[in-house]
C-alpha positions as CSV (number, residue, x, y, z in Angstrom):
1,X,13.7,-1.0,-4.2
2,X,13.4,1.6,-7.0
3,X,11.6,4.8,-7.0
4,X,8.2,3.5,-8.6
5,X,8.8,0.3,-7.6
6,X,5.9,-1.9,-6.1
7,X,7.1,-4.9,-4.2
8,X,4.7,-7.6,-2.5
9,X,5.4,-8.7,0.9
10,X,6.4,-12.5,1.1
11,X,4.8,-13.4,3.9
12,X,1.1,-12.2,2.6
13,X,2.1,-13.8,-1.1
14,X,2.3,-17.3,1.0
15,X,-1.0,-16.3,2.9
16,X,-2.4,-16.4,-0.7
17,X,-2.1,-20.4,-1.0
18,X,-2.1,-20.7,2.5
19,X,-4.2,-18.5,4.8
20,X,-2.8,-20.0,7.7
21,X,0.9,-18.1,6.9
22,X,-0.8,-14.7,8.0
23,X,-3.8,-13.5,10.0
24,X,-6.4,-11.5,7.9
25,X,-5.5,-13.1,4.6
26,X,-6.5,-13.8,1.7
27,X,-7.3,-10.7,0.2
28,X,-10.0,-10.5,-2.0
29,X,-9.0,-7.3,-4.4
30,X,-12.2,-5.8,-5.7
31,X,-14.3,-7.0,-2.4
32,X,-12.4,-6.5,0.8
33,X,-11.0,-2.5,1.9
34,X,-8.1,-1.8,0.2
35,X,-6.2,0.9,1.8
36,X,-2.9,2.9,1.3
37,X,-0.6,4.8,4.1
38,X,1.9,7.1,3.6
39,X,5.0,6.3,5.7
40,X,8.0,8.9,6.9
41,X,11.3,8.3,5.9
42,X,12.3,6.1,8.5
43,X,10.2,3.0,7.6
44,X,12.9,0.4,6.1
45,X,10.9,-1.8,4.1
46,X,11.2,-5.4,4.9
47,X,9.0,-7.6,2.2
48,X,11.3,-10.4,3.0
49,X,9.8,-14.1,4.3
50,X,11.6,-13.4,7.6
51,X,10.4,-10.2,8.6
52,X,8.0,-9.4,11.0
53,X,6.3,-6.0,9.3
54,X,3.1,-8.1,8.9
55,X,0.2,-6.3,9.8
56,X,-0.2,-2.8,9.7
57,X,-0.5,-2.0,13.4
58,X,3.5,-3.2,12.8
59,X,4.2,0.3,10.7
60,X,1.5,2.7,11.9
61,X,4.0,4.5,14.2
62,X,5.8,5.3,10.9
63,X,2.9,7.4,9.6
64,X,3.7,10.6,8.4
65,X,1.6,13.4,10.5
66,X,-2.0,13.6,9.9
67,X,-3.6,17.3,8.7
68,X,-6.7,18.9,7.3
69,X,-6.0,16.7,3.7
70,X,-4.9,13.7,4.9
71,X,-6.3,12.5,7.7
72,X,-4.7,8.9,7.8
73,X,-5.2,5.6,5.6
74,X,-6.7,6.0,2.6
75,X,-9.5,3.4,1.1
76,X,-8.8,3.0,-2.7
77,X,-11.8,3.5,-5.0
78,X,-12.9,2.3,-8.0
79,X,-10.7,-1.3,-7.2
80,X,-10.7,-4.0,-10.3
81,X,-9.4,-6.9,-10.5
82,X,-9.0,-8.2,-14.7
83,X,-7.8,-11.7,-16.1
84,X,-6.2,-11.1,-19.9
85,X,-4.6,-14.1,-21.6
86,X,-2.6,-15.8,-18.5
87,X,-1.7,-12.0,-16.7
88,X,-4.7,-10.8,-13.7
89,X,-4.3,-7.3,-12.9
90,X,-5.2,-5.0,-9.6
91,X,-6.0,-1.3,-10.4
92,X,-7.9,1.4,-8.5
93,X,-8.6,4.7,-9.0
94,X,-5.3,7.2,-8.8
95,X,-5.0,9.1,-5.4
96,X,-4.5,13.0,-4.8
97,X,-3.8,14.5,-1.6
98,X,-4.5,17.9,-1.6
99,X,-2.0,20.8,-0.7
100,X,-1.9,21.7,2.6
101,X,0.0,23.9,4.4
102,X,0.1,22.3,7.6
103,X,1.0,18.4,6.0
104,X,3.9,16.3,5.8
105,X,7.0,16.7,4.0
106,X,8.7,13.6,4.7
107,X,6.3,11.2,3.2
108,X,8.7,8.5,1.2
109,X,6.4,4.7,1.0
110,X,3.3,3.9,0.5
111,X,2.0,0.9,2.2
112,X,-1.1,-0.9,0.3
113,X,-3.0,-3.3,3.2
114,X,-6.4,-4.9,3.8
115,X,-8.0,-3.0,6.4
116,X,-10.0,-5.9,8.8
117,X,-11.1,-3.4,10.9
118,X,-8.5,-4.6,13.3
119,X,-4.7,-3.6,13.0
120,X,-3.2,-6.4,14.3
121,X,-5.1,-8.6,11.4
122,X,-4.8,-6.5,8.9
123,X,-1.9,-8.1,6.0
124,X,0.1,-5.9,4.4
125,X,-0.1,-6.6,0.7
126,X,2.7,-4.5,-0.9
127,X,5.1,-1.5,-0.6
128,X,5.7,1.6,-3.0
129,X,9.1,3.7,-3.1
130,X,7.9,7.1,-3.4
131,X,11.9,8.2,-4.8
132,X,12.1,10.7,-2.5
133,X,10.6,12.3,0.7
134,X,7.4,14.3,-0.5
135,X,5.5,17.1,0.7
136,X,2.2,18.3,0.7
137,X,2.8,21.4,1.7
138,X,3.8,23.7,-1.3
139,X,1.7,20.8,-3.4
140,X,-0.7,17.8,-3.8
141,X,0.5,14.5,-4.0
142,X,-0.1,12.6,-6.9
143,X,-0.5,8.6,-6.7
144,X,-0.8,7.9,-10.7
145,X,-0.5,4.1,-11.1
146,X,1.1,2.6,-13.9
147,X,-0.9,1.6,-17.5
148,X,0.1,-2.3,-16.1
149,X,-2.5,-1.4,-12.5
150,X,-1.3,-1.7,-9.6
151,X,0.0,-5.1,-8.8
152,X,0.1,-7.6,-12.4
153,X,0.6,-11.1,-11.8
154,X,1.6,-13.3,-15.0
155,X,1.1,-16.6,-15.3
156,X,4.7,-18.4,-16.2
């Protein structure tokens, strides 16, 4: 996976036909909580069909440390979800987490999920490369999303 790179897990891409594949699935993008987490360095993503990262109580532990600016999981705003000529795209308002002195430097991924209220049902949709570890603490974090949204599906 690329820096920049957004890839879907498999496992909740299956749960989209068939909601039996994975607990806490479909997702409905401009309805349902749409969250993002910030994982350390040692998350290995695992989008394959095999693995068993499915819900997000499966990568909490990999959360980089709470502060005073972020404070855990973050609920995207302003979600849309727009059909255009065969291609539907998800976007949502970009993220900042503020500077703070006493925040994370090792933040690498970014996990997008649907929070059920419930970890062990909540799917995880999707996983971001972040390039390299950030920090928060000389900085904010920026989470610009690309002119494309978030996740763009294309009909073939």
């Amino acid at each position: 996976m690329a820096a920049g790179d957004v890839t879907a897990f498999d496992k909740w891409l299956a749960a989209q036909a068939d909601a039996a594949t994975l607990s806490g699935s479909p997702v409905d993008f401009d309805t349902d909580t749409i969250k993002i987490v910030v994982l350390d360095s040692t998350y290995t993503p695992d989008t394959s069909d095999t693995s068993v990262t499915e819900h997000f109580d499966d990568i909490s532990a990999k959360e980089v440390a709470t502060a005073t600016s972020y404070t855990g999981p973050i609920t995207l705003a302003s979600s849309t979800v727009t059909l255009t000529t065969g291609k539907t795209t998800f976007d949502a308002a970009d993220v900042t987490i503020a500077s703070d002195a006493g925040g994370f430097t090792d933040g690498r991924y970014i996990v997008f999920y649907k929070d059920t209220g419930t970890p062990a049902t909540s799917p995880l949709i999707a996983v971001g490369d972040l390039g390299s570890n950030q920090s928060i603490v000389t900085g904010a974090l920026l989470l610009t999303w690309g002119a494309n949204g978030i996740i763009t599906w294309t009909k073939v």
